[in-house]
C-alpha positions as CSV (number, residue, x, y, z in Angstrom):
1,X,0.0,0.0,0.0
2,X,1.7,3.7,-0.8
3,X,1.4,6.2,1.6
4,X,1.0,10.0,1.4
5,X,2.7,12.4,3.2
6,X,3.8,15.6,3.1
7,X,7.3,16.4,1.2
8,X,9.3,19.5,0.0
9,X,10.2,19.9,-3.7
10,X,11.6,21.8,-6.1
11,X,9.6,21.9,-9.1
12,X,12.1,23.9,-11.6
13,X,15.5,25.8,-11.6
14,X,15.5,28.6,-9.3
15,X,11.9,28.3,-8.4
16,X,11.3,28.7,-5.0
17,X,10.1,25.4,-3.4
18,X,6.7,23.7,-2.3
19,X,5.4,21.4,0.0
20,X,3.0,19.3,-1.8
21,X,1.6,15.7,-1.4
22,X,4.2,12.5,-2.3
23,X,3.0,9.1,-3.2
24,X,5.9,6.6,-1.0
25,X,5.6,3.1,-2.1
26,X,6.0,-0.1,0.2
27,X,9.6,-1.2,0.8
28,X,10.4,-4.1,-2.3
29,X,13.3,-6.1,-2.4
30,X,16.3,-4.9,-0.7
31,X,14.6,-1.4,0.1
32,X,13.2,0.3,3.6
33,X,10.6,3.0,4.6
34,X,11.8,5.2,6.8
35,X,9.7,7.7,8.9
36,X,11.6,10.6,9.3
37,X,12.5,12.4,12.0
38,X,14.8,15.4,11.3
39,X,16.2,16.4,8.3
40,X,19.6,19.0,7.9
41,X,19.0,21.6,5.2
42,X,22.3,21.5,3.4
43,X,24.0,23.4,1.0
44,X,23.7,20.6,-1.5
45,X,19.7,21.3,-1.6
46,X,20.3,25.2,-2.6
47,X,22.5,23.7,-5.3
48,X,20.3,20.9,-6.7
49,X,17.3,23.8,-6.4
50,X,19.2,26.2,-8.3
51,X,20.1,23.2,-11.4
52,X,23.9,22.9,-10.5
53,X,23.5,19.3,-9.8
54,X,21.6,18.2,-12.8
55,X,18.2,18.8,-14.7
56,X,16.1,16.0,-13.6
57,X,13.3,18.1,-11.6
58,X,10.9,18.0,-10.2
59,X,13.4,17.2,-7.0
60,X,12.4,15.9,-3.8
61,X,14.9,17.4,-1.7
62,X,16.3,16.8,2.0
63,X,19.2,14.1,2.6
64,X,20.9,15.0,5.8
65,X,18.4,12.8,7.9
66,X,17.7,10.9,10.7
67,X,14.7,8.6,11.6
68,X,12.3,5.4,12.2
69,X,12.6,2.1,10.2
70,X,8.9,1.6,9.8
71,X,9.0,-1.4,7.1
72,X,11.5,-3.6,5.1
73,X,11.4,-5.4,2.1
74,X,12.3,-9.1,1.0
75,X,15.6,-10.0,1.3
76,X,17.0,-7.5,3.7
77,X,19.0,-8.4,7.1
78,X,20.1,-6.8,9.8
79,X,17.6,-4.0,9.4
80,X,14.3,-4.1,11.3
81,X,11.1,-2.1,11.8
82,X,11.9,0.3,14.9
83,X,15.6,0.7,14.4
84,X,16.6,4.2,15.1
85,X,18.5,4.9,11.6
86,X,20.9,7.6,10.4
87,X,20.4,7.7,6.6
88,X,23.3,8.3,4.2
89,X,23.7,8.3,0.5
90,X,26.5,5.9,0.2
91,X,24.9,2.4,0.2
92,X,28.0,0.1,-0.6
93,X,27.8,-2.7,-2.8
94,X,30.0,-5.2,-1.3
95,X,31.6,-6.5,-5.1
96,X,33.0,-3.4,-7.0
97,X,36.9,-3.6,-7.0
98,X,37.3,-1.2,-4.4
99,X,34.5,-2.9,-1.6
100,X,36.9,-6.1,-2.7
101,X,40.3,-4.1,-2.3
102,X,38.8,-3.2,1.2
103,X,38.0,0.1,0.4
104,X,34.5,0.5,0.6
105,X,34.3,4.1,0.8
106,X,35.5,4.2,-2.8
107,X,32.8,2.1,-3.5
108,X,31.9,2.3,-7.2
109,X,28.5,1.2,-7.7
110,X,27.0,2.9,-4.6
111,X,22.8,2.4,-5.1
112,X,19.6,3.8,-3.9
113,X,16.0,2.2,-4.0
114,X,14.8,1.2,-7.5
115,X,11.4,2.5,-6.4
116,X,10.6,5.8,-7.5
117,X,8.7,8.2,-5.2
118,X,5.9,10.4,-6.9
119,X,3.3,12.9,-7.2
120,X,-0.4,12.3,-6.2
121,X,-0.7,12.4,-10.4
122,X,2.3,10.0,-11.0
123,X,5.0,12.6,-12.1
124,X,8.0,10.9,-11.0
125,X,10.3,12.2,-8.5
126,X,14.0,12.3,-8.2
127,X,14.8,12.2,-4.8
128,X,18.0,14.5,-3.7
129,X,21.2,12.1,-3.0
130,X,18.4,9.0,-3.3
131,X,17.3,9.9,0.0
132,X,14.4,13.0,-0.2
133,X,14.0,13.1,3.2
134,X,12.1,16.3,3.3
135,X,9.2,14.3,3.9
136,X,7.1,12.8,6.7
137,X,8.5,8.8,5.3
138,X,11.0,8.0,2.5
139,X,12.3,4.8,0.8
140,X,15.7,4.4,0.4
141,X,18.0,1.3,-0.4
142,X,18.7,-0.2,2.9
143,X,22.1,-0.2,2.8
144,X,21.2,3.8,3.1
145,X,20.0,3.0,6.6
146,X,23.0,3.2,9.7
147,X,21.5,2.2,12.8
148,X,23.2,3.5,15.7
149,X,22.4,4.1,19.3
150,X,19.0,5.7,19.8
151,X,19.9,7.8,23.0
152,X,21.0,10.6,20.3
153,X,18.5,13.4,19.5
154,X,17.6,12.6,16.0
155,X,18.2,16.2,15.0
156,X,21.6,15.7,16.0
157,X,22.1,12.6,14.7
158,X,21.0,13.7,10.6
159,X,23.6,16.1,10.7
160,X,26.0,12.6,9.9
161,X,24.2,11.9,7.2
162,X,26.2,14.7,5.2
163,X,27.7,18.0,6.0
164,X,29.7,17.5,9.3
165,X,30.4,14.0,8.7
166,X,32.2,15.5,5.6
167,X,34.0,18.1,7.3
168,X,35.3,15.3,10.2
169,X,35.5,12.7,7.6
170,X,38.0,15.0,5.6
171,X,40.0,15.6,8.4
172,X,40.6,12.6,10.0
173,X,39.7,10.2,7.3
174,X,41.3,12.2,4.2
175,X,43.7,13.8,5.7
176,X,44.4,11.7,8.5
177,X,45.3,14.8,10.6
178,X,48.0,13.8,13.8
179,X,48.4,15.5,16.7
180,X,50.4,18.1,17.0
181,X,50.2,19.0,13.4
182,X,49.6,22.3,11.8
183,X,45.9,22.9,10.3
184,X,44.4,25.5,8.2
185,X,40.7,25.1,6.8
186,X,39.2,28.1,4.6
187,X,35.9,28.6,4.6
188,X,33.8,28.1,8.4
189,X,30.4,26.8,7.4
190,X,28.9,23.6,8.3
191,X,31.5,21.6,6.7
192,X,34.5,23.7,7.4
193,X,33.8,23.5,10.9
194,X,33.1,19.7,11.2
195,X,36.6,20.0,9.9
196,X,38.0,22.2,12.4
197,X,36.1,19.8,15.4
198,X,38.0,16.9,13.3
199,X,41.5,18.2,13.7
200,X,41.0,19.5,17.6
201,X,39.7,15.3,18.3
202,X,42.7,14.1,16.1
203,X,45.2,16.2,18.4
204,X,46.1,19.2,16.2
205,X,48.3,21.7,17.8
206,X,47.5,24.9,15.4
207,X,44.4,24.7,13.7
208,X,43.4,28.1,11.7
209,X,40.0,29.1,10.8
210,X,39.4,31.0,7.6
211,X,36.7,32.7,6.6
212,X,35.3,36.3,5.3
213,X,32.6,36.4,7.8
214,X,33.6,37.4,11.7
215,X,30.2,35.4,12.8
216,X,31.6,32.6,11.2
217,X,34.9,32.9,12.5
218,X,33.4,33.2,16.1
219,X,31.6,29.8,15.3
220,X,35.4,28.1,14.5
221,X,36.3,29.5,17.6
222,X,34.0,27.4,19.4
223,X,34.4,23.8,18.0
224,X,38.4,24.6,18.6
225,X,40.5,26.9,16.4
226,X,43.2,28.5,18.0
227,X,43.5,31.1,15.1
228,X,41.0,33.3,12.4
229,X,41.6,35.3,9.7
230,X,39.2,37.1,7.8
231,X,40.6,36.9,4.4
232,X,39.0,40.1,3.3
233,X,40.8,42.2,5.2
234,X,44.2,39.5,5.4
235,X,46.0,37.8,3.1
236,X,45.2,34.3,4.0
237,X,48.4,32.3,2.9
238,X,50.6,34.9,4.2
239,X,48.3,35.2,7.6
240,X,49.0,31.1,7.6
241,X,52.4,30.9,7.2
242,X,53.2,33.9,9.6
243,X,51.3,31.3,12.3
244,X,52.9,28.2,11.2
245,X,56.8,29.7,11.8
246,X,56.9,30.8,8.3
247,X,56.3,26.8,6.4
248,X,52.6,27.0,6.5
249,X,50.4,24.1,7.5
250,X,50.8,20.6,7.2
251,X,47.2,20.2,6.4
252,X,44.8,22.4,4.6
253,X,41.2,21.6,3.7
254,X,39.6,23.9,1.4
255,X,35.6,23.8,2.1
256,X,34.3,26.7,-0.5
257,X,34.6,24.5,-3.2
258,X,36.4,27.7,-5.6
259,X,39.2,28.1,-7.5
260,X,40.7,31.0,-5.8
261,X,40.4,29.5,-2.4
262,X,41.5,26.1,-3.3
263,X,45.0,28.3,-4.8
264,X,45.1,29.9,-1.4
265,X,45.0,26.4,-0.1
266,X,47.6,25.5,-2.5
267,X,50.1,27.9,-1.6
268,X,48.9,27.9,2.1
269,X,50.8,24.8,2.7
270,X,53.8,23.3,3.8
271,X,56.1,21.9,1.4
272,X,55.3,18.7,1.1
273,X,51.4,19.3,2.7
274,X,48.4,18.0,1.7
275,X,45.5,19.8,0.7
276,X,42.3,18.6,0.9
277,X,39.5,19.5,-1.3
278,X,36.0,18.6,0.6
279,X,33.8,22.0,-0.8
280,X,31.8,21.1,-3.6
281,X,32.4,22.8,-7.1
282,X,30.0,24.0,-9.9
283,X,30.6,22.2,-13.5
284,X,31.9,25.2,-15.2
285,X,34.6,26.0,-12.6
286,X,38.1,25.5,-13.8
287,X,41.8,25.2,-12.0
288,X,44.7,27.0,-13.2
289,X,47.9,26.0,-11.8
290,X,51.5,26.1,-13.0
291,X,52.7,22.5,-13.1
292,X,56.1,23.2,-11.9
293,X,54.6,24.6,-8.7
294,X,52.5,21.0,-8.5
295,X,55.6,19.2,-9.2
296,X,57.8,21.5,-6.9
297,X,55.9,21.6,-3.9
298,X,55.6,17.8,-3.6
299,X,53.1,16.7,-1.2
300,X,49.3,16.0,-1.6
301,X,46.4,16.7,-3.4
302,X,43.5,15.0,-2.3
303,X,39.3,15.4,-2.6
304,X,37.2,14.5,-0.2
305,X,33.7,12.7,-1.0
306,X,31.4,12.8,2.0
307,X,34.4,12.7,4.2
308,X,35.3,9.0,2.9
309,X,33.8,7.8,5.4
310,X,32.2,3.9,5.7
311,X,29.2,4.7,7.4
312,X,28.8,1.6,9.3
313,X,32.4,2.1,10.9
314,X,32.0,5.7,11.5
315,X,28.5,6.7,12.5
316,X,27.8,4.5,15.8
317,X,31.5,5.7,17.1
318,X,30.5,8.8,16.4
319,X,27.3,8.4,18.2
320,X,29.6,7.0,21.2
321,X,31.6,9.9,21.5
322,X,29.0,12.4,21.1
323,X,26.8,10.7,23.9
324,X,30.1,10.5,26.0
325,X,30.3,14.5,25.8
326,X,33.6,14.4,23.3
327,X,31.8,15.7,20.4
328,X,29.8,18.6,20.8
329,X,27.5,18.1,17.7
330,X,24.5,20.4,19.1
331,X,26.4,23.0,18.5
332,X,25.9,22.8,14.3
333,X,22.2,23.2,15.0
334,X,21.8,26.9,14.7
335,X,17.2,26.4,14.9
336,X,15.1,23.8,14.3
337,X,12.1,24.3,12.0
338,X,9.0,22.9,10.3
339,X,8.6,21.3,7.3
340,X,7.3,24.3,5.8
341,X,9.7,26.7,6.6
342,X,12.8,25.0,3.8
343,X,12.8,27.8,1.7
344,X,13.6,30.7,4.7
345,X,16.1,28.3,5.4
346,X,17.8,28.8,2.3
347,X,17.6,32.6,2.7
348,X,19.3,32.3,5.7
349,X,21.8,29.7,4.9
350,X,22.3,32.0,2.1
351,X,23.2,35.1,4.2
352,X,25.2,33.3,6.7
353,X,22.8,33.4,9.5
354,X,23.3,29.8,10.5
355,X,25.3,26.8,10.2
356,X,22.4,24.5,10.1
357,X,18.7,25.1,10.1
358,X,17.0,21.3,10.7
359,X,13.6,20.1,9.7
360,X,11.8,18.4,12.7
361,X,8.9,16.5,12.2
């Protein structure tokens, strides 16, 4: 039996969205509903509402979630109605050459449900990172579903499904920040700071917020940089080295997802640094660097996808330590709203006004 609920879309480029009626089919074959409980609005649903993603509207948007199990189809083990669930948009397949390399997080034939979610007249709907969790239930793949310890507020919890756990992921995963090392991360929104939290739990001894926003740079602050610069009033890569005894950082993390920041990261670094690109680009952006410099400088240039993180290794211990007071994730959840209320959030997002606004339902 489908169910209707209530879900947020965007219907065309730029349009601003609506909450309209969704058709959710019953879980089939290797599939789960989920009733959502909180829902992240993330920077990647202003971009797939403003057509830098792709074309395929309309969009059910919303990814960033946390919620119920409520059913499960054929096939699936180790996933139950009632399990409290963080969802993620990584399901791993288990057979590609990376899951058999022991790589999973470079997992190349990552799925989501073959179901379709839909309009009350059928129009089908793509659903945002093959979650859509802007809406009262969703079907995902259930190799989308994390369960982890249900003590954790659920609008805490979404905010794993995507932004922070990409900013931690790219420090400690990616990067593999040690302690005592030198960090520099440009740009202090949701992701940069999940980044900045990363490298104070890994043990870094400098870590340096950048950003061209003071409220923002009063946020990095507070989840543990020892330095800010606002880089419209500073040069950033001079500002970094000048803190790092001349050398610059060991480790920078660009989270703009911008040409000119990611050469200020470039340049930012020690010899012999890595840089780590987690900020998400637009298709027409383009690099210009001189190769020498790539080939001179030596070191690392590495992107970050969703923090390469394996879900299943890195949610629950997450969980743990945020339950244990170590990881002060509440702090990312700048107001909570309804389900009606996506497209202020945007607005605000858009201004800088918060680091995250999250759907509860």
């Amino acid at each position: 039996m489908a169910h209707e609920v209530r879900g947020v879309i965007a219907s065309a480029k730029g349009a601003p969205v609506s909450l309209v009626t969704v058709v959710v089919p019953d879980p089939g074959p290797g599939e789960a509903l989920v009733t959502v409980q909180a829902c992240g609005v993330c920077h990647t649903d202003l971009h797939y509402r403003e057509g830098g993603i792709g074309a395929d509207f309309p969009y059910l948007l919303g990814h960033e979630a946390a919620g119920i199990v409520e059913a499960v189809g054929p096939d699936v083990t180790g996933l139950a109605p009632g399990d409290f669930v963080i969802l993620n948009w990584r399901a791993v397949c288990g057979q590609c050459r990376a899951c058999l390399r022991g790589r999973p997080w470079y997992c190349f034939a990552t799925h989501n449900a073959a179901q379709h979610m839909t309009l009350t007249d059928g129009t089908r709907l793509s659903a945002a990172l093959g979650i859509g969790a802007f809406a009262e239930k969703t079907l995902v793949a259930a190799g989308q579903c994390t369960k982890v310890n249900p003590a954790i507020k659920a609008e805490v919890a979404g905010l794993l499904g995507c932004g922070v756990m990409a900013g931690l992921g790219a420090a400690l995963n990616t990067a593999g920040v040690g302690r005592g090392d030198s960090v520099a991360v440009i740009g202090c929104g949701g992701v940069g700071n999940g980044a900045i939290l990363g490298a104070a739990l890994a043990g870094a001894r400098t870590i340096i917020g950048v950003d061209v926003d003071d409220r923002k740079l009063e946020w990095a602050r507070g989840f543990g940089a020892t330095h800010t610069v606002n880089s419209r009033s500073a040069d950033p890569v001079e500002q970094v080295r000048e803190l790092t005894e001349g050398n610059g950082a060991d480790v920078v993390i660009e989270a703009v997802g911008r040409p000119e920041t990611y050469k200020q990261a470039f340049y930012a670094r020690d010899l012999a640094g890595t840089v780590v690109l987690v900020g998400v680009p637009t298709p027409e952006m383009e690099l210009d660097l001189p190769l020498l410099d790539v080939f001179g400088r030596g070191g690392s240039l590495k992107s970050s996808w969703y923090g390469d993180c394996l879900p299943t290794r890195d949610f629950p211990m997450l969980v743990d330590l945020h339950l244990q007071g170590r990881l002060p994730l509440e702090r990312f959840v700048s107001e909570t709203i309804a389900l009606d209320a996506v497209e202020e959030a945007f607005a605000k997002m858009s201004r800088g006004e918060v680091l995250r606004s999250v759907v509860v339902l």
